[in-house]
FIMAR-837225 format. One record per residue: residue number from 1; residue in three letters; x, y, z of N, C-alpha, C, CB in turn. Coordinates in steps of 0.1 Angstrom, whole numbers, always signed. Glycine has a CB too. Example, Ala and Ser with C-alpha at 12.3 -4.5 7.8 and 13.67 -1.06 7.14 Angstrom:
2
num->1; residuo->ala; nxx->+132; nyy->-57; nzz->+78; caxx->+123; cayy->-45; cazz->+78; cxx->+132; cyy->-33; czz->+78; cbxx->+113; cbyy->-45; cbzz->+90
num->2; residuo->ser; nxx->+128; nyy->-22; nzz->+71; caxx->+137; cayy->-11; cazz->+71; cxx->+129; cyy->+0; czz->+79; cbxx->+141; cbyy->-6; cbzz->+57
***
This chain:
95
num->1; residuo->unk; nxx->+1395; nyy->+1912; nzz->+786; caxx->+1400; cayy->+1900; cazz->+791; cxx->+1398; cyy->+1888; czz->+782; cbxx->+1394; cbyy->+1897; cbzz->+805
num->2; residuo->unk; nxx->+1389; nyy->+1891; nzz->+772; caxx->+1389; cayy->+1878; cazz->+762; cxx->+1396; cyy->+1881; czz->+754; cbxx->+1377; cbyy->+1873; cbzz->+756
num->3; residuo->unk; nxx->+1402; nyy->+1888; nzz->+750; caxx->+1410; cayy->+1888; cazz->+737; cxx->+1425; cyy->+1898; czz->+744; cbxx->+1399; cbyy->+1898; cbzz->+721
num->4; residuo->unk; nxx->+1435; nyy->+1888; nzz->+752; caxx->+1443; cayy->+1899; cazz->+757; cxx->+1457; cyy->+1901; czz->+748; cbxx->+1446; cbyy->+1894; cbzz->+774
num->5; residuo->unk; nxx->+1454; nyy->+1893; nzz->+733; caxx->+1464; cayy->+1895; cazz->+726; cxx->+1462; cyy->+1906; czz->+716; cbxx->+1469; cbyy->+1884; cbzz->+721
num->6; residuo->unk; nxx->+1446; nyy->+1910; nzz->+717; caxx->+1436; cayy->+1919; cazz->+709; cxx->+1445; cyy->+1935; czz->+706; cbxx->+1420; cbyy->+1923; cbzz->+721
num->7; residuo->unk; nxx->+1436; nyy->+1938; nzz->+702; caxx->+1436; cayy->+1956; cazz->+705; cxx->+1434; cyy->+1962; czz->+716; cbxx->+1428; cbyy->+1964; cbzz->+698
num->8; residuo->unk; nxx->+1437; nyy->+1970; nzz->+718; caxx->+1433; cayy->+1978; cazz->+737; cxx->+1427; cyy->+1989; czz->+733; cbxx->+1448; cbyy->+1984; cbzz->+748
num->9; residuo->unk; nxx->+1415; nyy->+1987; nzz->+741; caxx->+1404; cayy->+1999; cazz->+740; cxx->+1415; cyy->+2010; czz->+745; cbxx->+1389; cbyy->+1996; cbzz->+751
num->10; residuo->unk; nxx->+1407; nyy->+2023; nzz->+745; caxx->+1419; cayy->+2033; cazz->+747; cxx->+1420; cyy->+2035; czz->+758; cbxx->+1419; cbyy->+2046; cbzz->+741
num->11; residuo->unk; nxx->+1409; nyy->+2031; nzz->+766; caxx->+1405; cayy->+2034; cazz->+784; cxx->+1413; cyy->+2026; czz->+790; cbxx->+1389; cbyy->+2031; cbzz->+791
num->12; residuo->unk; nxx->+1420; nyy->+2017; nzz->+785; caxx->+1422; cayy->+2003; cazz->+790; cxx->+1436; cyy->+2007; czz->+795; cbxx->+1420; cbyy->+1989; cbzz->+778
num->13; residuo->unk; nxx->+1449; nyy->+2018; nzz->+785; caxx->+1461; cayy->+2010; cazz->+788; cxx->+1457; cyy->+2025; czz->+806; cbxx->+1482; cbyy->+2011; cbzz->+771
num->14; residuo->unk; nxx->+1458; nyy->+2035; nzz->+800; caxx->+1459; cayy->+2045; cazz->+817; cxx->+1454; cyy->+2040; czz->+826; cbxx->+1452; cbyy->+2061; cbzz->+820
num->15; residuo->unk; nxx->+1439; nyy->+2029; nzz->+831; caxx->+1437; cayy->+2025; cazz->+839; cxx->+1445; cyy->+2006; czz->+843; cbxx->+1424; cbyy->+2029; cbzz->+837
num->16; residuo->unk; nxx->+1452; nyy->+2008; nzz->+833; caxx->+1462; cayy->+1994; cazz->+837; cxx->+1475; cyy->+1998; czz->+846; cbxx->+1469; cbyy->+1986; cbzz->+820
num->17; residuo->unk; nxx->+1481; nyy->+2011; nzz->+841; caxx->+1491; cayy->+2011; cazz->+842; cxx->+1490; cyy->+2028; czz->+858; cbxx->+1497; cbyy->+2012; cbzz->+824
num->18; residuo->unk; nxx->+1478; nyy->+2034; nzz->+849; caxx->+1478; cayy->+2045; cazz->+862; cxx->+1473; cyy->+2040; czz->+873; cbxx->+1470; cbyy->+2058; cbzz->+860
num->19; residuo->unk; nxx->+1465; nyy->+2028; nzz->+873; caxx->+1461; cayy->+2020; cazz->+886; cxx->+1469; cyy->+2017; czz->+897; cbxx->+1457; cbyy->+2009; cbzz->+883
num->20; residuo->unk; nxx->+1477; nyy->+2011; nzz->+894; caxx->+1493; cayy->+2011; cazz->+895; cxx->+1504; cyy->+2021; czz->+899; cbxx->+1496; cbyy->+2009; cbzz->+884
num->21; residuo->unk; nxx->+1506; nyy->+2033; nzz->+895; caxx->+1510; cayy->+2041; cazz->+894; cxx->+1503; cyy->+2048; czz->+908; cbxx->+1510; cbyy->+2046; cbzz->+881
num->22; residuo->unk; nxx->+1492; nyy->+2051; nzz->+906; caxx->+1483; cayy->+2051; cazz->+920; cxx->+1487; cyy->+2047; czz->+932; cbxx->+1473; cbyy->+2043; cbzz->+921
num->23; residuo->unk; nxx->+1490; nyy->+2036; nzz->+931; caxx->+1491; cayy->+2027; cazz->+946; cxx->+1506; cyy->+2029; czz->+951; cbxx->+1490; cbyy->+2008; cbzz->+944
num->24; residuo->unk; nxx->+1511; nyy->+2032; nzz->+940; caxx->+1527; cayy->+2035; cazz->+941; cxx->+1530; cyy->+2051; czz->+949; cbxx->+1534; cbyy->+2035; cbzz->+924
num->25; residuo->unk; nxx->+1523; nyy->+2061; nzz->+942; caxx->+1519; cayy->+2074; cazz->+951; cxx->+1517; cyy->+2073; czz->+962; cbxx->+1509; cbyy->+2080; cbzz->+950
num->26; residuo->unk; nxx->+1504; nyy->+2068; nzz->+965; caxx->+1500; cayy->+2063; cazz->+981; cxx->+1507; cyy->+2058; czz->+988; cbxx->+1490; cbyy->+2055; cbzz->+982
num->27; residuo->unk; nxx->+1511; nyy->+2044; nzz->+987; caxx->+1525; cayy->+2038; cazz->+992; cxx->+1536; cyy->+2053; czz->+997; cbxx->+1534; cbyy->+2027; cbzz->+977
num->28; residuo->unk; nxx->+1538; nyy->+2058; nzz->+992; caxx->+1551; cayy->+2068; cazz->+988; cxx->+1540; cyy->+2081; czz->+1001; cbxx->+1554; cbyy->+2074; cbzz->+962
num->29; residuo->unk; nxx->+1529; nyy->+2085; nzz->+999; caxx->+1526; cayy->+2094; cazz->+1007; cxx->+1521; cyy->+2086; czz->+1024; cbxx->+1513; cbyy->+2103; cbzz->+998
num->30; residuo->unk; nxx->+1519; nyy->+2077; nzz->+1022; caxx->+1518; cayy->+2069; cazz->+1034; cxx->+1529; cyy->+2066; czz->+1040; cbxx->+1511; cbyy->+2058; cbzz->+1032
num->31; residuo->unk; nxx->+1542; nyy->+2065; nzz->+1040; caxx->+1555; cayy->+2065; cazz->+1042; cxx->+1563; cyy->+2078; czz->+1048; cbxx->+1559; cbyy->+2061; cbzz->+1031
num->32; residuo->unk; nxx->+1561; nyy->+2087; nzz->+1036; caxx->+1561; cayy->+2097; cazz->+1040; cxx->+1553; cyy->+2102; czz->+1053; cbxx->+1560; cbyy->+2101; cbzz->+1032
num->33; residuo->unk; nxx->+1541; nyy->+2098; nzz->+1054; caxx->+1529; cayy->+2100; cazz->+1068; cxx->+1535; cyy->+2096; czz->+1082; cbxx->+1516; cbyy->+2088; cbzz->+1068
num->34; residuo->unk; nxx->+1543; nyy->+2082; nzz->+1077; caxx->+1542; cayy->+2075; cazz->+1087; cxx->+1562; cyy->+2074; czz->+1092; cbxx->+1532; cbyy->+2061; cbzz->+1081
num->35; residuo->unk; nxx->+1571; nyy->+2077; nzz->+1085; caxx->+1585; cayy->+2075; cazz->+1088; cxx->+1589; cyy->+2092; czz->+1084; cbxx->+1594; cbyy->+2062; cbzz->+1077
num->36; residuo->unk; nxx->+1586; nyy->+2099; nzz->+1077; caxx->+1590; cayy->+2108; cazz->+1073; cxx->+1604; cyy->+2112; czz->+1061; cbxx->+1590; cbyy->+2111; cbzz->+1083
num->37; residuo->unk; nxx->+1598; nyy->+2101; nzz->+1052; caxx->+1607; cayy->+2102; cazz->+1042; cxx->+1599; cyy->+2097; czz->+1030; cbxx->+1620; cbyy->+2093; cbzz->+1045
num->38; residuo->unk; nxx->+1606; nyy->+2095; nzz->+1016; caxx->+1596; cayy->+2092; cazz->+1002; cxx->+1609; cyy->+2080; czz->+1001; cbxx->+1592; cbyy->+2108; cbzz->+985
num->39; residuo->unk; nxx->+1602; nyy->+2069; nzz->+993; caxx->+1610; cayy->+2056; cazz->+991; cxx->+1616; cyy->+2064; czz->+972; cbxx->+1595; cbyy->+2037; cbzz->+991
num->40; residuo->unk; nxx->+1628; nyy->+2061; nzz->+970; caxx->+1628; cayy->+2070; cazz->+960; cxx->+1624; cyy->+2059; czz->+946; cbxx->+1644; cbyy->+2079; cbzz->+961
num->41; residuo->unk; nxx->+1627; nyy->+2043; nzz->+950; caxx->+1619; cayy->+2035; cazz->+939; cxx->+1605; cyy->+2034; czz->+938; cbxx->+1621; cbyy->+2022; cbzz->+940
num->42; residuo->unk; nxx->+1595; nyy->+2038; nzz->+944; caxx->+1583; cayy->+2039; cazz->+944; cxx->+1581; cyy->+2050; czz->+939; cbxx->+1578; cbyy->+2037; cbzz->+955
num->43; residuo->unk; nxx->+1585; nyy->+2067; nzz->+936; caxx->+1582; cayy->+2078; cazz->+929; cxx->+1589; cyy->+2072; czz->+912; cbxx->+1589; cbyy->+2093; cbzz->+938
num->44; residuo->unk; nxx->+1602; nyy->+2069; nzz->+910; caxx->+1607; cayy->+2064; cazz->+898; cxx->+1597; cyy->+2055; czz->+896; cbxx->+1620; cbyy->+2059; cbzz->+897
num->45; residuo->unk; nxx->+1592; nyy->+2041; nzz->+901; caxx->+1581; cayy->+2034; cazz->+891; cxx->+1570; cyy->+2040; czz->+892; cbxx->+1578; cbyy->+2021; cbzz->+892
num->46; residuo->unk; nxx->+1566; nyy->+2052; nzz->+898; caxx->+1555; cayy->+2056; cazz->+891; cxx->+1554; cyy->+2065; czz->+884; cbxx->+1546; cbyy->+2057; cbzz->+896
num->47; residuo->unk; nxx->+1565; nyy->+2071; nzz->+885; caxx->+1569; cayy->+2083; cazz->+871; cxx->+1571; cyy->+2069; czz->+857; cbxx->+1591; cbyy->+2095; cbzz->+876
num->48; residuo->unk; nxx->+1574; nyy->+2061; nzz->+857; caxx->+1579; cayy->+2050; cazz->+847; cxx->+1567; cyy->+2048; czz->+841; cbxx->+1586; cbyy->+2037; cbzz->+853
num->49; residuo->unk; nxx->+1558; nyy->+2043; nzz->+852; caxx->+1543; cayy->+2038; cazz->+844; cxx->+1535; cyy->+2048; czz->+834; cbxx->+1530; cbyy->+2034; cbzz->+856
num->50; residuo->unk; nxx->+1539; nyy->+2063; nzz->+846; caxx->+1531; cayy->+2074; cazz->+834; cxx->+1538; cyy->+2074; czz->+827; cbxx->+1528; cbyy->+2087; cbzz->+835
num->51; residuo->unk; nxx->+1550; nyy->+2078; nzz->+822; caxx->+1557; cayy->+2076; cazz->+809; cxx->+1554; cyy->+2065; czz->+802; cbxx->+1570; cbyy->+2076; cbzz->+811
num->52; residuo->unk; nxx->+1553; nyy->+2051; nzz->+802; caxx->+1551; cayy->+2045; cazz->+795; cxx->+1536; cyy->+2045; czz->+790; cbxx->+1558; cbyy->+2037; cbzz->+799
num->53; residuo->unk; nxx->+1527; nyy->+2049; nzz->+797; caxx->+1515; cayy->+2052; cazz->+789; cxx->+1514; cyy->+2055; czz->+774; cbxx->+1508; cbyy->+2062; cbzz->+795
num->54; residuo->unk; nxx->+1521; nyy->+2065; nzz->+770; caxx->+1518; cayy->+2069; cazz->+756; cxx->+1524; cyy->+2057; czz->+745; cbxx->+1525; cbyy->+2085; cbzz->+752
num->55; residuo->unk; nxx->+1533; nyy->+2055; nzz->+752; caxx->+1541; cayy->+2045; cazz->+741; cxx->+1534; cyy->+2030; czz->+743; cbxx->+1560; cbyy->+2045; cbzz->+744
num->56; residuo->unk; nxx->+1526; nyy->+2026; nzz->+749; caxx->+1519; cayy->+2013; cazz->+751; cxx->+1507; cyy->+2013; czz->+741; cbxx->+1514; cbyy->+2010; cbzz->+768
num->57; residuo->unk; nxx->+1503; nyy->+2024; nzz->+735; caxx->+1490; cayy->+2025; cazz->+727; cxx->+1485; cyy->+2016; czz->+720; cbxx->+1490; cbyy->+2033; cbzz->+719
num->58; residuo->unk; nxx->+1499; nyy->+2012; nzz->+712; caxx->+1494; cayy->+2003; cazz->+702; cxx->+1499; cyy->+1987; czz->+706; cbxx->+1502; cbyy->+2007; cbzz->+687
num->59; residuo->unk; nxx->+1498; nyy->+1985; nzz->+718; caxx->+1504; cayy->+1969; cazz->+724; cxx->+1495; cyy->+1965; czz->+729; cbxx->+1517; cbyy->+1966; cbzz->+734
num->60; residuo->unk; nxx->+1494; nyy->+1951; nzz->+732; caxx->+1481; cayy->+1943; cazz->+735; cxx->+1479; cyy->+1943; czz->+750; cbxx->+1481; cbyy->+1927; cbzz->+729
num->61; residuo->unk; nxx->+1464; nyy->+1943; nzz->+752; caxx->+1468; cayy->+1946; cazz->+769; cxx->+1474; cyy->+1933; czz->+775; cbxx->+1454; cbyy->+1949; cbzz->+779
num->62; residuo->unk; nxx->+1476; nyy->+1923; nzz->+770; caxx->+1485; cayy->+1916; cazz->+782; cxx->+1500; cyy->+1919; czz->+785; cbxx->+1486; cbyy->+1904; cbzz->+779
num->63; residuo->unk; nxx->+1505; nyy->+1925; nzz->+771; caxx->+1520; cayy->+1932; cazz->+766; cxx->+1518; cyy->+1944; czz->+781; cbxx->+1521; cbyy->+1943; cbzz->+744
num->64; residuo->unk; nxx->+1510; nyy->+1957; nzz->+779; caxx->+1509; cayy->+1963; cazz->+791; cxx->+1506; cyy->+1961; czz->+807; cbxx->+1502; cbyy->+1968; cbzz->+787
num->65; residuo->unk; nxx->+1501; nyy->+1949; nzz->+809; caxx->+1497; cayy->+1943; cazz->+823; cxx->+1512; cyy->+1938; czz->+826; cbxx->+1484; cbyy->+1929; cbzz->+824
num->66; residuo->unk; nxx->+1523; nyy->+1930; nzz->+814; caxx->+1535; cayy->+1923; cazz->+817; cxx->+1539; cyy->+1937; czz->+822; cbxx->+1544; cbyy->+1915; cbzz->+805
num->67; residuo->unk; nxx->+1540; nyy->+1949; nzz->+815; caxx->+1550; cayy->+1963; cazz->+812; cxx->+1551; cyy->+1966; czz->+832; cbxx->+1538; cbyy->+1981; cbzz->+800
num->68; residuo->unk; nxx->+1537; nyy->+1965; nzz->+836; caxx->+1532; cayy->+1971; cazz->+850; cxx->+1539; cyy->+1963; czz->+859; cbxx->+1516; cbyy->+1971; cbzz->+853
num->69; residuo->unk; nxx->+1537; nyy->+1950; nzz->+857; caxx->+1541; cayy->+1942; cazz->+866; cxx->+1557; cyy->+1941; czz->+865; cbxx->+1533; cbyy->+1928; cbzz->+865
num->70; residuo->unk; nxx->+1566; nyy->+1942; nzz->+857; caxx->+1579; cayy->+1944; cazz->+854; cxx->+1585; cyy->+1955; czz->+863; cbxx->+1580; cbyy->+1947; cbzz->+838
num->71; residuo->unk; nxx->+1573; nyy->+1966; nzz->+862; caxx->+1579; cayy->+1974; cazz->+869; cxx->+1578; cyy->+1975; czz->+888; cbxx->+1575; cbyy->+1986; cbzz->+861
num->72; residuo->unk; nxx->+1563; nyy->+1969; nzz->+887; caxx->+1561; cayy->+1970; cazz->+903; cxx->+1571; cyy->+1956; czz->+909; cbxx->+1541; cbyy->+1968; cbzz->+908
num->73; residuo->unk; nxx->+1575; nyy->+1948; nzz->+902; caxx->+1585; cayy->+1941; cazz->+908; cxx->+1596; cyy->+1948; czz->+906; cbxx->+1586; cbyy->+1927; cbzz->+904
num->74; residuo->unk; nxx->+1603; nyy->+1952; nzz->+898; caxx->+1617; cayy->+1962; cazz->+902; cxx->+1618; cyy->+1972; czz->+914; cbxx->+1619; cbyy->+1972; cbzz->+889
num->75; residuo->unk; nxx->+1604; nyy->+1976; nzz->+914; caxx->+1602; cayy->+1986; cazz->+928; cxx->+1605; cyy->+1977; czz->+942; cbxx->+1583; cbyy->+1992; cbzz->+929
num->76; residuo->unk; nxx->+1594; nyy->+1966; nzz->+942; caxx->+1597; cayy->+1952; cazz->+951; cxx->+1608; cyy->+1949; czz->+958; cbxx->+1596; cbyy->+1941; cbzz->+945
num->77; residuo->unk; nxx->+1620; nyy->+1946; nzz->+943; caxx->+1637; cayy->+1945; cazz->+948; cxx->+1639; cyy->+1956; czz->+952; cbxx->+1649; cbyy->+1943; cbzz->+937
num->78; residuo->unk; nxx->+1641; nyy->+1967; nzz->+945; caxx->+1648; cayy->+1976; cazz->+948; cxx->+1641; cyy->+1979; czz->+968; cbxx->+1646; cbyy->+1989; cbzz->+934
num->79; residuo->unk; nxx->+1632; nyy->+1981; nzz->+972; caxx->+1630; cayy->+1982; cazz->+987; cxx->+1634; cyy->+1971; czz->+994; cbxx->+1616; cbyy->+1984; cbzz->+989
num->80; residuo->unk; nxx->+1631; nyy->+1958; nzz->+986; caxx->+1639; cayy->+1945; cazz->+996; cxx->+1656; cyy->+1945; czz->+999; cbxx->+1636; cbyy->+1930; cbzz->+988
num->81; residuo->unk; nxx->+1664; nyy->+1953; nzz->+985; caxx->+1677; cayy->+1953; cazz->+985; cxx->+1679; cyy->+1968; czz->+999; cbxx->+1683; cbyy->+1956; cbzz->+967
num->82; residuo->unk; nxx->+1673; nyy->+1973; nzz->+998; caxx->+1670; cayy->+1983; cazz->+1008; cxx->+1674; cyy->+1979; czz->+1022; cbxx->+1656; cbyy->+1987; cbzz->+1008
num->83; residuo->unk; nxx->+1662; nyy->+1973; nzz->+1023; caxx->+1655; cayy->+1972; cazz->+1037; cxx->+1669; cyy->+1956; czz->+1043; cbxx->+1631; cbyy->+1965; cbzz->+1034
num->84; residuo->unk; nxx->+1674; nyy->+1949; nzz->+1031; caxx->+1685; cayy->+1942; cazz->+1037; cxx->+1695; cyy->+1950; czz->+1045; cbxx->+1692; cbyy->+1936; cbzz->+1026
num->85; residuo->unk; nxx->+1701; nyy->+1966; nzz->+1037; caxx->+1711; cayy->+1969; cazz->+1038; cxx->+1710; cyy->+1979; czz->+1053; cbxx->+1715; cbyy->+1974; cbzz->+1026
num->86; residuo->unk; nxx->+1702; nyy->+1983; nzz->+1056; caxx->+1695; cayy->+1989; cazz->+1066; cxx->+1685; cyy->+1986; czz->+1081; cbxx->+1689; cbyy->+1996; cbzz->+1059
num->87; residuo->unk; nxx->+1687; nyy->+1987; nzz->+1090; caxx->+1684; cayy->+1981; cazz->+1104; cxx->+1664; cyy->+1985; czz->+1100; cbxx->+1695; cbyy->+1992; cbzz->+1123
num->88; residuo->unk; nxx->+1657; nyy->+1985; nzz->+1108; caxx->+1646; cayy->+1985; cazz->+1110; cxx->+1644; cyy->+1999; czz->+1118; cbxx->+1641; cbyy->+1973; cbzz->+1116
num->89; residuo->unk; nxx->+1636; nyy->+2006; nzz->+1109; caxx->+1631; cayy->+2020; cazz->+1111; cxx->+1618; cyy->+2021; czz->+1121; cbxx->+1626; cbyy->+2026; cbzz->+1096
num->90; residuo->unk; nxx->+1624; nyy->+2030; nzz->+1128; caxx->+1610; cayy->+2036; cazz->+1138; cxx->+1600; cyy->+2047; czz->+1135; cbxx->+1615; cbyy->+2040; cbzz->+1150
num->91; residuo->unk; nxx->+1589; nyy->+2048; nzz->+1136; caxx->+1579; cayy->+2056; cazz->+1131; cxx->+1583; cyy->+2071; czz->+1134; cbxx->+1566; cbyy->+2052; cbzz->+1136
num->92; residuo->unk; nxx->+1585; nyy->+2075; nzz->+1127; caxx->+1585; cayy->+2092; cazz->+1134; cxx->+1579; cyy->+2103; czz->+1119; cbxx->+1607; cbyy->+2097; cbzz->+1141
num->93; residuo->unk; nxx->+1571; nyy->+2104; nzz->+1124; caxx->+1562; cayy->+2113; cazz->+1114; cxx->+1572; cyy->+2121; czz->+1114; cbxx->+1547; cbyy->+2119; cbzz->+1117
num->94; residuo->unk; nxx->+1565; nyy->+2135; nzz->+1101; caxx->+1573; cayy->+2144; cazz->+1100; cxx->+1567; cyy->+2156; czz->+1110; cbxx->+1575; cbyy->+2147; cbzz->+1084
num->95; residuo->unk; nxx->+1573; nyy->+2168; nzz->+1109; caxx->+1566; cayy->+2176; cazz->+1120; cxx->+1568; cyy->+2174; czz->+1134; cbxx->+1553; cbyy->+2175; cbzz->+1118
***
């Protein structure tokens, strides 16, 4: 955090970006828990974040924190353009 135009330790970009990617899983298995379906923008940005791991190596971690957040807002629209086009869902697990 002091030098975020620095070099990125190597630990630094998978827990920026798989942190992230994380929450996006969970989101996606909690949904699935709870409606019985997977949000299909929430599996694409977190297939996106892992993919972009390797290629972020050599970019500064603020370049990577922008990369994450670029993408968890695309995820954001894409469920708000959703949730416009579609009435309000009732819980019904699967099973």
């Amino acid at each position: 955090m002091a030098h975020p135009l620095g070099h990125p330790e190597p630990a630094w970009i998978p827990v920026i970006l798989g942190g992230r990617a994380l929450i996006l899983a969970g989101r996606a298995i909690f949904e699935y828990g709870v409606f019985g379906r997977v949000s299909l923008p929430r599996v694409i940005g977190a297939l996106a974040l892992v993919a972009l791991t390797p290629a972020m190596a050599p970019a500064p971690p603020l370049a990577v924190a922008t990369a994450a957040a670029l993408i968890l807002a695309g995820v954001a629209v894409a469920d708000a353009a959703r949730t416009r086009k579609l009435p309000s869902e009732r819980p019904s697990p699967p099973g």
